[in-house]
C-alpha positions as CSV (number, residue, x, y, z in Angstrom):
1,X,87.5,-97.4,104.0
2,X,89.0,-95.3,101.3
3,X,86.5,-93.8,98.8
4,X,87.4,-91.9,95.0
5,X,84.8,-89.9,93.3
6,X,85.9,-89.1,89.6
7,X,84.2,-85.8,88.2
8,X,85.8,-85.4,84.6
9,X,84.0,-82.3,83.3
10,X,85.5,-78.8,83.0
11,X,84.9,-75.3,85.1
12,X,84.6,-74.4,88.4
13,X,80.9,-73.9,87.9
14,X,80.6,-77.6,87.2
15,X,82.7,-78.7,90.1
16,X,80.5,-76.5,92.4
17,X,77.4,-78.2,91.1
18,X,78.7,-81.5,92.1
19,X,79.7,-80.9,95.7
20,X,76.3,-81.8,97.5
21,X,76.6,-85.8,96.1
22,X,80.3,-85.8,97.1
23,X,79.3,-84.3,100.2
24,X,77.0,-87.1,100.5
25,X,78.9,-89.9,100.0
26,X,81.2,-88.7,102.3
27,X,78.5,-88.5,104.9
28,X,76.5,-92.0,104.1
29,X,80.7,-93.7,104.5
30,X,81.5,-91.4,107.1
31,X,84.7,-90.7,105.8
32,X,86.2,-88.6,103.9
33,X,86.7,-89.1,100.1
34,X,89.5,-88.0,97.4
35,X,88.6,-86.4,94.0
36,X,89.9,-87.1,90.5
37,X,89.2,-83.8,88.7
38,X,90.8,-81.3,85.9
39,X,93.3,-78.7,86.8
40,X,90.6,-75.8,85.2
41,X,87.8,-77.2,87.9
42,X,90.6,-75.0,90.1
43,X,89.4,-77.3,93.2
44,X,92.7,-76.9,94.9
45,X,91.7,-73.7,95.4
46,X,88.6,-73.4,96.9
47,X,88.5,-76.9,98.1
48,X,90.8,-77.1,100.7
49,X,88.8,-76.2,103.8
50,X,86.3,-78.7,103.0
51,X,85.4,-81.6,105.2
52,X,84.7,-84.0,102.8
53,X,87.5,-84.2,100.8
54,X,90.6,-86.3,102.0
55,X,92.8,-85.3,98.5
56,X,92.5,-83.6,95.2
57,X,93.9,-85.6,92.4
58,X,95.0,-83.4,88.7
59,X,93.7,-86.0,86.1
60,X,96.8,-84.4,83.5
61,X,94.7,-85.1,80.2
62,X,94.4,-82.9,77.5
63,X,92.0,-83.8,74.6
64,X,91.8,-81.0,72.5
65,X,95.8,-80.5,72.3
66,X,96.5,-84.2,72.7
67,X,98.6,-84.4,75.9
68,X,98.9,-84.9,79.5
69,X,100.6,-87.7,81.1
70,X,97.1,-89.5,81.9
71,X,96.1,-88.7,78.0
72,X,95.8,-92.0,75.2
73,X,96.7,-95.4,76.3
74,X,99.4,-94.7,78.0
75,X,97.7,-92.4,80.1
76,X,95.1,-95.0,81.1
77,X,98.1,-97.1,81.8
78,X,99.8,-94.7,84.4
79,X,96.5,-93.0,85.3
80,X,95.6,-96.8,87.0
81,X,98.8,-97.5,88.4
82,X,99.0,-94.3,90.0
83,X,95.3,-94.9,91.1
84,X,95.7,-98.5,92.2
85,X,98.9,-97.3,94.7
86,X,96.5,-95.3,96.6
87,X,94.7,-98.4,97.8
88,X,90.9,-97.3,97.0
89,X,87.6,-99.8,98.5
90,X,85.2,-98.1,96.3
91,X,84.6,-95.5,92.9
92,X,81.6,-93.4,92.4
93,X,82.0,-92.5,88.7
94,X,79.8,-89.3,87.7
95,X,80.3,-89.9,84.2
96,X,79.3,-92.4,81.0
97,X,82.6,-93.1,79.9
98,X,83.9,-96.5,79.5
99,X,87.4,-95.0,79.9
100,X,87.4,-94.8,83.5
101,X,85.3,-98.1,83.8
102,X,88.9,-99.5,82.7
103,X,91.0,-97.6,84.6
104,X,89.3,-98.2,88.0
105,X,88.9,-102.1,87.3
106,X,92.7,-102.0,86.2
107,X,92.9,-100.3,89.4
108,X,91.7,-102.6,91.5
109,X,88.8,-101.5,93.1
110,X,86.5,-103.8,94.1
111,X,83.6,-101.4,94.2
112,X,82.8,-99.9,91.3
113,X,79.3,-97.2,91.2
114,X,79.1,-95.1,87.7
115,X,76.4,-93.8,85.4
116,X,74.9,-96.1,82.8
117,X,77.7,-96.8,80.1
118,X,77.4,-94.5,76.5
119,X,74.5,-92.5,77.6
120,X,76.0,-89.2,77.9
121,X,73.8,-87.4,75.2
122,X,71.1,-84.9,76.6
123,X,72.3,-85.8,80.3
124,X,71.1,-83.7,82.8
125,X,73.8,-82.8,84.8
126,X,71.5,-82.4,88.1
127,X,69.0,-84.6,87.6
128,X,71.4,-87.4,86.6
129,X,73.7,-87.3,89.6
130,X,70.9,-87.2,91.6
131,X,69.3,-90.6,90.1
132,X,72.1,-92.1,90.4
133,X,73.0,-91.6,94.1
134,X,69.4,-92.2,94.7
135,X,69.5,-96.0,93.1
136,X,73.5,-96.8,93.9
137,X,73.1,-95.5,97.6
138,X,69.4,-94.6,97.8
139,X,69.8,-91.3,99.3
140,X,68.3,-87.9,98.1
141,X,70.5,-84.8,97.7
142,X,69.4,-81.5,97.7
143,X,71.1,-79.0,94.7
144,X,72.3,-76.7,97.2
145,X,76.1,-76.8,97.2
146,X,78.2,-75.0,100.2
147,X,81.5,-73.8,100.6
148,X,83.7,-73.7,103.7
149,X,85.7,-71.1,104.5
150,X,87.9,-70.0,107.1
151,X,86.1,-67.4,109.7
152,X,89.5,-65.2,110.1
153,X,90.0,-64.8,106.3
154,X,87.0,-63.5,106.2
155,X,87.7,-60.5,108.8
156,X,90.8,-60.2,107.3
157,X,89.5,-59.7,104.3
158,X,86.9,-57.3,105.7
159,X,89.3,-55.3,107.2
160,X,92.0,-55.3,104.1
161,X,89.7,-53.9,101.8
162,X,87.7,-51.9,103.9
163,X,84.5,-53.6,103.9
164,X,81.9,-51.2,105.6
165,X,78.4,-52.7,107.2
166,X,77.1,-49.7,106.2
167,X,77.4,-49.7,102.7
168,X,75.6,-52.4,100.8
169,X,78.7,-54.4,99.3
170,X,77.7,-55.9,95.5
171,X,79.7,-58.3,93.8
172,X,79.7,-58.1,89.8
173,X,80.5,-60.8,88.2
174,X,81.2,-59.0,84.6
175,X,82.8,-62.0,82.8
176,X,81.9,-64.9,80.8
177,X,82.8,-67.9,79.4
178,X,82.0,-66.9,75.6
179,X,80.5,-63.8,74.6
180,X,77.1,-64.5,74.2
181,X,77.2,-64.7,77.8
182,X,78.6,-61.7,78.9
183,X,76.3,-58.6,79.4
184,X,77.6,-55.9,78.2
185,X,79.7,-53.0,80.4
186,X,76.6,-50.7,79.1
187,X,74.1,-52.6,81.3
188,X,75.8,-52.8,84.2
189,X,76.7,-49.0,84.4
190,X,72.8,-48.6,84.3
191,X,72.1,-51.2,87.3
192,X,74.8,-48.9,88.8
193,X,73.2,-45.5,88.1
194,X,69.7,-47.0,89.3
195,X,71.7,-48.1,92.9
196,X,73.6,-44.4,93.2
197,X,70.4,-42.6,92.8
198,X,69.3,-43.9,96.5
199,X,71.9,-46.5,97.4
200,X,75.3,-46.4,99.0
201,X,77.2,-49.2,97.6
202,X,80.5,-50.8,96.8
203,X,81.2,-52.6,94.0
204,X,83.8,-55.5,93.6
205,X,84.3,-56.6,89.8
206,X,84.8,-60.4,89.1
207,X,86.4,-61.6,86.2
208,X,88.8,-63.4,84.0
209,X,92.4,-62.6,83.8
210,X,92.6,-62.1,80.3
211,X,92.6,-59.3,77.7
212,X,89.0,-59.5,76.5
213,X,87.9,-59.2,80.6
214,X,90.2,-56.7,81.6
215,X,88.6,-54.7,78.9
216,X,85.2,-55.1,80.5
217,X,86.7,-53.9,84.2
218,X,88.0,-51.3,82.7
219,X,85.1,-49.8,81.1
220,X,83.5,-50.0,84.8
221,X,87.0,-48.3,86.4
222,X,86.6,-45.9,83.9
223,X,83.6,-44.7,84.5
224,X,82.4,-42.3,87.0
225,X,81.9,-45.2,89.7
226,X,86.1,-45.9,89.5
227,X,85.9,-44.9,93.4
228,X,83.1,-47.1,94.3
229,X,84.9,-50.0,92.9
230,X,87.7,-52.6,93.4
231,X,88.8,-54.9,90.7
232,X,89.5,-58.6,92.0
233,X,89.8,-60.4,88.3
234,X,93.5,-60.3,89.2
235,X,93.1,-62.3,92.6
236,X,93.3,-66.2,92.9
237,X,90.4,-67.8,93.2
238,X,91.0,-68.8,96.7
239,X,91.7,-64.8,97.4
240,X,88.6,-63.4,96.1
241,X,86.1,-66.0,98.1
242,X,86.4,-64.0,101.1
243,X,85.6,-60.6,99.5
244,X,83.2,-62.7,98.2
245,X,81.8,-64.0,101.4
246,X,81.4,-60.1,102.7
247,X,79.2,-58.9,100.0
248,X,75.5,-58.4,100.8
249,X,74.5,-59.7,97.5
250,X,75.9,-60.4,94.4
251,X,74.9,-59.6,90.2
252,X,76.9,-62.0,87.7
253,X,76.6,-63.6,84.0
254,X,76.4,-67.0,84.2
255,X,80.1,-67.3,85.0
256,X,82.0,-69.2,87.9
257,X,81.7,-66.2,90.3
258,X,77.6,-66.9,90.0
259,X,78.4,-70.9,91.5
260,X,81.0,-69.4,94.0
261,X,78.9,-66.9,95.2
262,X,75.6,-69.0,95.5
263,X,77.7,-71.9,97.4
264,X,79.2,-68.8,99.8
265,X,76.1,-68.6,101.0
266,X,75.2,-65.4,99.2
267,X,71.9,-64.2,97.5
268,X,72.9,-64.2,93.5
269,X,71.1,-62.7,90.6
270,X,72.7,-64.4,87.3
271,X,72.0,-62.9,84.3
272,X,70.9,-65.9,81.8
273,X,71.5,-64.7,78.5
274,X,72.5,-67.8,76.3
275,X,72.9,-70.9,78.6
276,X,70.2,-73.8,79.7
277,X,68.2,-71.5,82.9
278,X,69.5,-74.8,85.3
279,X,72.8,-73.3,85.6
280,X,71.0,-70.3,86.7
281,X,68.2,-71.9,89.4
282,X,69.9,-74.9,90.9
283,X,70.9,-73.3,94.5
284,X,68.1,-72.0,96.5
285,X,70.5,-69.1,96.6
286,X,70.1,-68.3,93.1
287,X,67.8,-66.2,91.2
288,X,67.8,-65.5,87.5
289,X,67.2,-62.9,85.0
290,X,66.1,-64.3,81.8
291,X,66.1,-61.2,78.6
292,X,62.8,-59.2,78.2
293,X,60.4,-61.5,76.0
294,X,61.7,-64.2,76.7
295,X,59.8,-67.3,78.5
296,X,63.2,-69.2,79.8
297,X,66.5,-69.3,77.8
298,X,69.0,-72.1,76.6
299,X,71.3,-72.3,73.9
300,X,70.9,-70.6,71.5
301,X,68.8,-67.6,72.7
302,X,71.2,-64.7,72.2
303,X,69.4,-62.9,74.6
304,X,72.7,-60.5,76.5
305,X,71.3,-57.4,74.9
306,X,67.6,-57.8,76.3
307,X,68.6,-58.1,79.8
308,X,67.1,-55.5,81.6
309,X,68.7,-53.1,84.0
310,X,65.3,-52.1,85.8
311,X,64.5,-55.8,86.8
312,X,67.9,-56.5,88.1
313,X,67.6,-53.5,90.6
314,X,64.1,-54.6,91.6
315,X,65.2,-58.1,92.3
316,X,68.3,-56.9,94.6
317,X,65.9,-54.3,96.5
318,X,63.4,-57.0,96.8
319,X,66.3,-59.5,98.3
320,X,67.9,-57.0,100.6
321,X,64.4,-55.5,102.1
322,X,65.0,-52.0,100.6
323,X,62.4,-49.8,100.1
């Protein structure tokens, strides 16, 4: 049996909240299943050790800029024939689009599983994924998504950057999507100060290659903790999950490194500044920080300046058992 699972939105973040139901399809089949999904979802690169996934299909489709081979009719067209030579049995669909109704019927595929038709507005991105494998499949999936991992990357990353047990090893994820969700390089210095005072530690700085991020790892380098620091916003994504997996515990907007580092396995305090708190309290490994005065945040809250330093060193010592 040969099973597709289409996931059309944007973002690594959002491509880590799906695994668990792609994980369970490919567990209820007992097969492995392929992925349609967006070149920014990065999947190919933190994919590939999965055991669920047979193949990683680009859907080439560019809305905003109007192109991509599998963009406009055309791009139906080819997207279906390209689809139907692959030979699928069934489609699980996690979105409302009729566009992909059409291209899997022109595909062929007998078995066709997708959310309700034009009933995307105010979806729930968790709660509607789970619904719909519960009444499609009936099975219930947990939001707690994993990445796998190979066990001598992991040394070797241990041992390339000089990962020490006895320092207490802290990823920051500094960047950001948009700037209302980045913290700025101000608070994070004073979680830093609060940890030097009694803590060894070693920080690793997550972020986006770009100008605007670079600027925010360089006002950490440049401060007086340049020594207890190495930048990875340079890495590949499939480099940095490694360092990643060695950290004790890691401190992040609500950026992809927060959904990496949660589906690593490790403990992850994400600041929630201006984003619905779900994407912050999903994983069981995930524990937010919403601004001072504030009862739970979405958007709209502006809240990056009220996040407080204080609570986000509390929360770590009260994580990692330090006293």
């Amino acid at each position: 049996m040969k099973v597709l699972v289409i996931q059309n939105r944007m973002g690594i973040g959002d491509m880590v909240i799906f695994l668990p139901y792609i994980d369970a399809i490919s567990k209820k089949f007992n097969t492995k299943v392929s992925l349609l999904v967006k070149k920014n979802t990065k999947s190919l690169e933190f994919l590939s050790d999965n055991p669920s996934i047979e193949e990683i299909i680009i859907l080439d489709r560019d809305d905003k800029n109007k192109i991509g081979e599998h963009y406009g009719l055309t791009g139906i067209i080819k997207l279906a024939i390209d689809i139907k030579k692959k030979g699928f049995d069934k489609v699980f669909i996690f979105n409302s689009s009729i566009r992909y109704t059409l291209i899997t019927k022109l595909a062929g595929i007998k078995n066709i599983y997708q959310y309700k038709l034009f009933n995307k507005k105010n979806q729930n991105i968790i709660e509607t994924a789970k619904l719909f494998l519960k009444q499609k499949l009936n099975i219930e999936v947990e939001s707690n998504p994993e990445i796998k991992i190979n066990l001598d990357q992991i040394t070797e990353a241990k041992n390339k950057y000089k990962i020490s047990d006895n320092q207490i090893n802290i990823l920051l994820g500094v960047g950001g999507s948009g700037p209302t969700k980045r913290v700025s390089v101000e608070k994070f210095l004073q979680f830093m100060d609060l940890c030097d005072e009694k803590l060894d530690c070693k920080f690793f700085l997550a972020a986006g290659n770009n100008e605007i991020e670079e600027k925010i790892v360089n006002g950490i380098l440049n401060s007086k903790y340049k020594n207890k620091c190495i930048a990875i916003n340079k890495l590949k994504i499939s480099e940095t999950l490694p360092i990643i997996k060695n950290c004790n515990i890691s401190i992040c907007n609500d950026t992809s490194f927060s959904h990496l580092s949660a589906a690593l396995g490790i403990q992850t305090i994400v600041l929630m500044t201006d984003t619905p708190l779900l994407y912050g309290n999903y994983s069981s490994r995930m524990y937010p920080i919403i601004p001072d005065g504030e009862q739970t945040v979405t958007h709209g809250t502006l809240g990056k300046d009220k996040i407080n330093p204080n609570k986000i060193y509390k929360k770590m010592k009260e994580l990692l058992n330090l006293h």
